[in-house]
C-alpha positions as CSV (number, residue, x, y, z in Angstrom):
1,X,-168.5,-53.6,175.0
2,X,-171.8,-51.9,175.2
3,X,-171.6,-48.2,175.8
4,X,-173.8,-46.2,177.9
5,X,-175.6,-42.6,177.9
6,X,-172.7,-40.3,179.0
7,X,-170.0,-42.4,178.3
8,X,-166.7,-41.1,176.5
9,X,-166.0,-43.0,173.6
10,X,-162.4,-44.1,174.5
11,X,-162.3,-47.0,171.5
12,X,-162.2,-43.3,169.4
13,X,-158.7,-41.7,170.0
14,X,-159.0,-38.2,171.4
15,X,-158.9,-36.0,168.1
16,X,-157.8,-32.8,166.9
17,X,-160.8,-29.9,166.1
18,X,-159.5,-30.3,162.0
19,X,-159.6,-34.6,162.5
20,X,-163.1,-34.1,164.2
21,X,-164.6,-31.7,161.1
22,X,-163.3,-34.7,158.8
23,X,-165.2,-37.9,160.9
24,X,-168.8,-38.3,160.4
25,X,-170.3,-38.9,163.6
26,X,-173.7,-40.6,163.0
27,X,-176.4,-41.9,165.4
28,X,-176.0,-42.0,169.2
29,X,-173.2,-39.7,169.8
30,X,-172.0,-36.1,170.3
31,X,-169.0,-34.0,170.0
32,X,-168.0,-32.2,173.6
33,X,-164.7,-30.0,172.5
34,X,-162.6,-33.0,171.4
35,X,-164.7,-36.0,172.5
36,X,-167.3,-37.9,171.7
37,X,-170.1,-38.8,174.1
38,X,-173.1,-41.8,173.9
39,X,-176.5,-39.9,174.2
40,X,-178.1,-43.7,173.8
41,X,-177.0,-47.1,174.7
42,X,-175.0,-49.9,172.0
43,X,-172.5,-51.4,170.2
44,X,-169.6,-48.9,168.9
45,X,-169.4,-49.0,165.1
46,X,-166.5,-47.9,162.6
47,X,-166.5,-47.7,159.2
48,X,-163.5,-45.3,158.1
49,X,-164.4,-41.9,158.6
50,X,-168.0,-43.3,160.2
51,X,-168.6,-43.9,163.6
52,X,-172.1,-45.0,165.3
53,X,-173.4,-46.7,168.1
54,X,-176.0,-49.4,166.8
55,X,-178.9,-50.9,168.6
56,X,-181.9,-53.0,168.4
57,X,-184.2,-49.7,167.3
58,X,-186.5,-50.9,164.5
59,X,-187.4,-47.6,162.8
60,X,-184.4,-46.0,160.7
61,X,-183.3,-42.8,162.1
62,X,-181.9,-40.8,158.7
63,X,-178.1,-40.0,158.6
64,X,-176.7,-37.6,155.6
65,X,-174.9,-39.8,153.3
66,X,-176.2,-43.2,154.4
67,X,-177.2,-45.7,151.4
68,X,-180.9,-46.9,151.6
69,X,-183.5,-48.9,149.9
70,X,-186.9,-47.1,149.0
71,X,-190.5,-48.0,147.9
72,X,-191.9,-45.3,146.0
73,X,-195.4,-44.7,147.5
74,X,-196.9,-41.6,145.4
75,X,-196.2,-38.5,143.5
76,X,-195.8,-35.4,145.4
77,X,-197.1,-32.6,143.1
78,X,-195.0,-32.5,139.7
79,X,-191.5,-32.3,141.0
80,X,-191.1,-35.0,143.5
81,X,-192.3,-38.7,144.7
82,X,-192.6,-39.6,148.6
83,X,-190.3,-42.6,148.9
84,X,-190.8,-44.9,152.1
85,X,-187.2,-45.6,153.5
86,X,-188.7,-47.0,156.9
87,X,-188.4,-44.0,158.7
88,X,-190.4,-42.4,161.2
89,X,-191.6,-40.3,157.8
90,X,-191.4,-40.6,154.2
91,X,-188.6,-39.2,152.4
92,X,-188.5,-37.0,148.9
93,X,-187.1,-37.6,145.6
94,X,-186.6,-35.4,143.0
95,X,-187.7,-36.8,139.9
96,X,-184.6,-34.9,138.3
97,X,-182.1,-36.9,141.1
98,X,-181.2,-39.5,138.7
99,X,-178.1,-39.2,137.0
100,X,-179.3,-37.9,133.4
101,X,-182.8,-37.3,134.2
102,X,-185.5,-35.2,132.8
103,X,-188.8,-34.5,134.5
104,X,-189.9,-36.3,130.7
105,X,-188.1,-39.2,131.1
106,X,-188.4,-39.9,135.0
107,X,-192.3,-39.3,135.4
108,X,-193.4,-42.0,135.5
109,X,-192.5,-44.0,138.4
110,X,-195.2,-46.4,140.1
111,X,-196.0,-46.9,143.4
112,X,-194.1,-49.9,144.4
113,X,-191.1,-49.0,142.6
114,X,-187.9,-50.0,144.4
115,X,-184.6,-47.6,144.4
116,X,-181.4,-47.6,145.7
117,X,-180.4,-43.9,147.1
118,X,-178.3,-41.8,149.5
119,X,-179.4,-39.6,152.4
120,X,-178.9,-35.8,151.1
121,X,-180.5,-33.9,153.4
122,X,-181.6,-34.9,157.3
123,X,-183.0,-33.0,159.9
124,X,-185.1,-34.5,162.9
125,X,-187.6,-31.6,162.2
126,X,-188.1,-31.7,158.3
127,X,-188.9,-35.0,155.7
128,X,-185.1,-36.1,154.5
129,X,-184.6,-36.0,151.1
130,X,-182.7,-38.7,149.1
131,X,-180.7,-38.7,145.4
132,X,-179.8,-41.7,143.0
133,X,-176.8,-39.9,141.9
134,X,-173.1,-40.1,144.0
135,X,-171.8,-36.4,145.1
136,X,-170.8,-36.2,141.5
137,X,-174.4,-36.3,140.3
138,X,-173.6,-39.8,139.0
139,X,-175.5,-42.9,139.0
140,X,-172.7,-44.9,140.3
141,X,-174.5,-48.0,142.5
142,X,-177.4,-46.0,142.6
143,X,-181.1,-46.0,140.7
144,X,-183.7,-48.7,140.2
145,X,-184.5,-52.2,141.4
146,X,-185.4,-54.1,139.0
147,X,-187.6,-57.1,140.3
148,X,-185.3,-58.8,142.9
149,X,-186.4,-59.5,147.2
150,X,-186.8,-56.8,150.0
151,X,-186.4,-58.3,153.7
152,X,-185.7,-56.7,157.0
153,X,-182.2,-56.8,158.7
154,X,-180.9,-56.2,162.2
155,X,-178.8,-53.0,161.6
156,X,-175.6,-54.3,162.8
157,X,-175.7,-57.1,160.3
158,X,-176.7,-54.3,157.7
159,X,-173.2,-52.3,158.4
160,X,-171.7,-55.4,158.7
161,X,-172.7,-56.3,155.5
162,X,-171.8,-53.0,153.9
163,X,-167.6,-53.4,154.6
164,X,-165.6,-53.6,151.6
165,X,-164.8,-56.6,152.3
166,X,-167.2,-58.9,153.6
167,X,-166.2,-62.5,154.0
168,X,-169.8,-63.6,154.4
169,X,-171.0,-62.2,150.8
170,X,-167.6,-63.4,149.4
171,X,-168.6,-67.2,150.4
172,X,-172.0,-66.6,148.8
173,X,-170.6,-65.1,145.6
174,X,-169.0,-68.7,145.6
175,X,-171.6,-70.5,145.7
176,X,-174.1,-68.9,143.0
177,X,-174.4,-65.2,141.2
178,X,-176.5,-63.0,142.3
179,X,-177.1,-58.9,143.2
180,X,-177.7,-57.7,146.4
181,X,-178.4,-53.8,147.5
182,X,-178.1,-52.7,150.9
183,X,-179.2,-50.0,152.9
184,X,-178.1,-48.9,156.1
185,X,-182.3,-48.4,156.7
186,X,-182.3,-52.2,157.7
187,X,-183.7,-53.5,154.3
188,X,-181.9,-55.3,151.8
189,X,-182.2,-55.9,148.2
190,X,-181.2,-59.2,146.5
191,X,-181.7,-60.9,142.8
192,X,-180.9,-64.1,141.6
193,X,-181.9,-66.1,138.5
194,X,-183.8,-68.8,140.5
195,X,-186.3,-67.9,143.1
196,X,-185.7,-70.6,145.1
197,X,-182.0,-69.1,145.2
198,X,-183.1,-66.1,146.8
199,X,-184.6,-67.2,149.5
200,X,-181.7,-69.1,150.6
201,X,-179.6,-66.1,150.2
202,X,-182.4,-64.6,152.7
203,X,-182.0,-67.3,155.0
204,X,-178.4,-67.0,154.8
205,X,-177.7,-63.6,155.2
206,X,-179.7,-63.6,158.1
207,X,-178.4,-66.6,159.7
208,X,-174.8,-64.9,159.0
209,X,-174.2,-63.8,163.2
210,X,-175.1,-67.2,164.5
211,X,-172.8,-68.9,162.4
212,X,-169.4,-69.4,163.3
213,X,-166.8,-67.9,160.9
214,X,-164.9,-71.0,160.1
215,X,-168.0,-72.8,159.2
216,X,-169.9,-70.3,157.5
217,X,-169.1,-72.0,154.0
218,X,-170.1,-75.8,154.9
219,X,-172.8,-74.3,156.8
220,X,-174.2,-72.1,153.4
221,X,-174.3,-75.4,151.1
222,X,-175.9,-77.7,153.7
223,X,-178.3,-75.1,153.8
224,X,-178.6,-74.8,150.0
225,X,-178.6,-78.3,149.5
226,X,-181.4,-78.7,151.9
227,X,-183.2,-75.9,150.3
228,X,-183.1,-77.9,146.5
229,X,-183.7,-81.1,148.4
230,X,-187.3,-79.8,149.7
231,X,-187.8,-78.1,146.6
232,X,-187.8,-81.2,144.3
233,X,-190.9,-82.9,143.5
């Protein structure tokens, strides 16, 4: 059900003060004593201690702690590089936020460059500032994309896609190998050996909402069957 500006979140249970300091509350929504209230229309989305209400917005609002893709656009003087993370502004990097990094070793990163970071700092009023390190100053998923696919994704399919378990990328992983990044900033990563592979990945992923569940893995290899079919000579 969509939600509206003003609305009290009821789908949340009405929480304690210490149960509210322990919930992220992301985009769309505020804290009133022990609710939560819409400040913008959507769709209600939770993701254990994560709740936000998603929309069609194109431009990626940053959150602390979300996972995004990056290009690296330039160097910013000698410590940092401006990353674009399709934001209303470009974020920074640290060229010592990789996990084992010296400003030796990590200075020379290209425009172009893709990454795969977290949100460490954000503030509506200042550029956000992203690591490729876990809270533990560890790589973890994190650091460079190495050749691979970017393409846009509604944000609801992007949260969608970042569950645990996600039945859609399990049916895939079925089908062929591949890698896939994604970031809640509505871009996703993937890399396969076969180009022709990853663009039916891209065609699938995106075609994952107007599929029905039950039919999501006949549906994938007609779709990659068709694909090889017009790709033979």
């Amino acid at each position: 059900m969509i939600q509206l500006p003003g609305d009290v979140l009821t789908a949340i249970p009405t929480l304690s003060s210490d149960q509210i300091c322990k919930m992220r509350i992301g985009l769309g929504m505020m804290q009133s004593d022990s609710r939560i209230l819409a400040t913008r229309a959507g769709f209600l989305h939770c993701h254990k201690n994560r709740v936000a209400l998603e929309n069609s917005q194109v431009r990626y609002i940053p959150v602390l702690e979300d996972l995004v893709i990056g290009v690296i656009k330039a160097r910013r003087g000698k410590d940092e590089y401006e990353v674009d993370i399709n934001s209303h502004s470009s974020a920074s990097l640290p060229i010592t936020a990789f996990s084992g990094a010296t400003r030796k070793n990590m200075d020379s990163l290209r425009p172009g460059t893709l990454l795969y970071a977290r949100v460490t700092f954000a503030n509506r009023h200042m550029d956000p500032i992203i690591s490729c390190m876990d809270a533990s100053e560890k790589a973890s998923v994190f650091g460079l994309l190495d050749d691979g696919y970017v393409f846009s994704c509604p944000s609801a399919l992007c949260r969608r896609l970042l569950r645990p378990q996600c039945y859609p990328l399990e049916v895939l992983n079925s089908l062929l190998p591949f890698e896939i990044a994604v970031g809640f900033n509505n871009w996703i990563w993937v890399k396969s050996a076969e180009s022709q592979d990853v663009f039916f990945l891209r065609d699938a992923i995106l075609s994952i909402p107007l599929i029905d569940p039950d039919q999501l893995e006949t549906s994938f290899r007609s779709m990659r069957e068709k694909m090889k079919t017009q790709g033979d000579p």
